[in-house]
C-alpha positions in Angstrom: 15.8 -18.1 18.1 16.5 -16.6 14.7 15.0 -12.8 14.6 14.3 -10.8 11.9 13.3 -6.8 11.2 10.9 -5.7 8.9 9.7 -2.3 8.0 6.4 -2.2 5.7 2.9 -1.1 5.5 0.2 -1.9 7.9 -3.0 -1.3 7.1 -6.8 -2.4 8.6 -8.7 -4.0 5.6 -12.3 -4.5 4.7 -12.2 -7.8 1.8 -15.2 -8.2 0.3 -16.2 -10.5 -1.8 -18.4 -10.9 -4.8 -19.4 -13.4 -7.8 -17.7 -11.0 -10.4 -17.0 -7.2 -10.9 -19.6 -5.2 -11.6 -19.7 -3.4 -15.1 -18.6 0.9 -15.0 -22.2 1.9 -14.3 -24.3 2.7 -11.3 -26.2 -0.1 -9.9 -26.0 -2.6 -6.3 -23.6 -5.1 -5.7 -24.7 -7.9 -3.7 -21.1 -9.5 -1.6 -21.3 -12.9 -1.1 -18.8 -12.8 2.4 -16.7 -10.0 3.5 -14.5 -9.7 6.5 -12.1 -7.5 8.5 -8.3 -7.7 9.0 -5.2 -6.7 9.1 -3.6 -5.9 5.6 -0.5 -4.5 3.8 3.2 -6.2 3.2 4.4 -5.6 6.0 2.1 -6.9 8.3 1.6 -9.7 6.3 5.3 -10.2 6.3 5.7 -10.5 10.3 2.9 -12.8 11.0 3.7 -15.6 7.7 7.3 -15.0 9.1 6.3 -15.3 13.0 4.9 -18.6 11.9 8.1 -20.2 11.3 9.5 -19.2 14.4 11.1 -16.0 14.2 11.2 -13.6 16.7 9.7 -11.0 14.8 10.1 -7.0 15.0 8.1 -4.9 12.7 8.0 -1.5 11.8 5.0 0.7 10.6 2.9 3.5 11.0 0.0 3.7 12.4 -2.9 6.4 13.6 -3.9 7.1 17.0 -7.3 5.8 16.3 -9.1 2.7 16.9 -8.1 0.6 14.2 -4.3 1.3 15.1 -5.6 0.0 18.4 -7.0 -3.0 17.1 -3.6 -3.6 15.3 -2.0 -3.2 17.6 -3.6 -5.3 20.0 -3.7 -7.9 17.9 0.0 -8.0 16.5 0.7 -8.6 20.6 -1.6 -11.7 20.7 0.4 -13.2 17.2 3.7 -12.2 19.0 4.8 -9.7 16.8 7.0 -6.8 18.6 5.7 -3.8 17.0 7.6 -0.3 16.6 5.6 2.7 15.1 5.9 5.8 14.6 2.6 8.4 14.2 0.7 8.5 11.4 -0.9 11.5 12.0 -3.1 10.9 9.0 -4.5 8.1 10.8 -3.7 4.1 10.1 -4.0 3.0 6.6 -7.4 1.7 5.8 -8.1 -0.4 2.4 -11.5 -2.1 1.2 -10.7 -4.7 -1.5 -13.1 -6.5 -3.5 -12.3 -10.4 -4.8 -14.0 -11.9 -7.5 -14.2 -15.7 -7.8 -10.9 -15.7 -9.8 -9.3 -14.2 -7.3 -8.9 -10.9 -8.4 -8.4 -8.1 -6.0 -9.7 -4.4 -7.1 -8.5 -1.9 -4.0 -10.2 0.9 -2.6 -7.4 3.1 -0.8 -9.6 5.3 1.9 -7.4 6.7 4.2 -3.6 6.6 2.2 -1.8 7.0 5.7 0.4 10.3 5.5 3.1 10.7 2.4 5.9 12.9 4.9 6.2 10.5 7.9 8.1 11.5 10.5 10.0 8.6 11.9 12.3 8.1 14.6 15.0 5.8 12.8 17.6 5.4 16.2 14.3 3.2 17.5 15.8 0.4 15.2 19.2 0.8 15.9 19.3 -2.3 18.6 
C-alpha cells in the first residue's frame, strides 16, 4: 500500500448555511442547515487521500478538550493514523457561513496557539 505524510491544520467546524450574507448592520439571520465537522487542510487532506487507498499519517495539533476527542476519535474510524502534538490553546475551532453561491465567510474562534511546541523526531520513521 502506497503511504503518504501530511502535516496541516485540523480544526472542528460549525458550517452554517444561509440564503445570502446579511448586510453590515445588526439584525437576525435565519440558517437554512448547518452542521458539525471536521475542518482545515490538513484534515481534509488525509481523509480525500485515505479514500484512494493510502495509508495515511497526519500531523496536527490539537487541544486536550473535547473536540480534540471527537477528532480524534473520528480520524481512527476513517483510518487515518494521527500524530499530534499539544495545543495548549485548545483545538482549532472555525464557524463558516455559506451562501447559496457557495461562498464561505469564516469565523476564527479559538486560532489554536501561534508558538507550538512540537516534537519533530515523532515523524522521523
Amino acid at each position: 500500500m502506497t503511504t503518504a505524510l501530511i502535516i496541516g491544520g485540523i480544526s472542528f467546524n460549525t458550517m452554517i448555511y444561509v440564503d445570502e450574507f446579511p448586510a453590515p448592520a445588526p439584525g437576525t439571520v435565519f440558517a437554512s442547515n448547518y452542521h458539525e465537522t471536521i475542518g482545515s487542510t490538513g484534515a481534509g487532506k488525509a481523509l480525500n487521500i485515505t479514500r484512494l487507498a493510502f495509508d495515511v499519517t497526519l500531523h496536527g495539533l490539537l487541544g486536550d478538550d473535547a473536540n480534540g476527542q471527537l477528532i480524534r476519535d473520528y480520524m481512527k474510524s476513517h483510518q487515518v493514523n494521527l500524530i499530534t502534538d499539544r495545543d495548549t490553546a485548545g483545538t482549532q475551532r472555525h464557524i463558516n457561513w455559506i451562501n447559496k453561491n457557495g461562498e464561505r465567510l469564516s469565523f476564527i474562534i479559538n486560532s489554536g496557539t501561534f508558538e507550538p511546541q512540537l516534537d519533530q523526531s515523532r515523524l522521523n520513521t
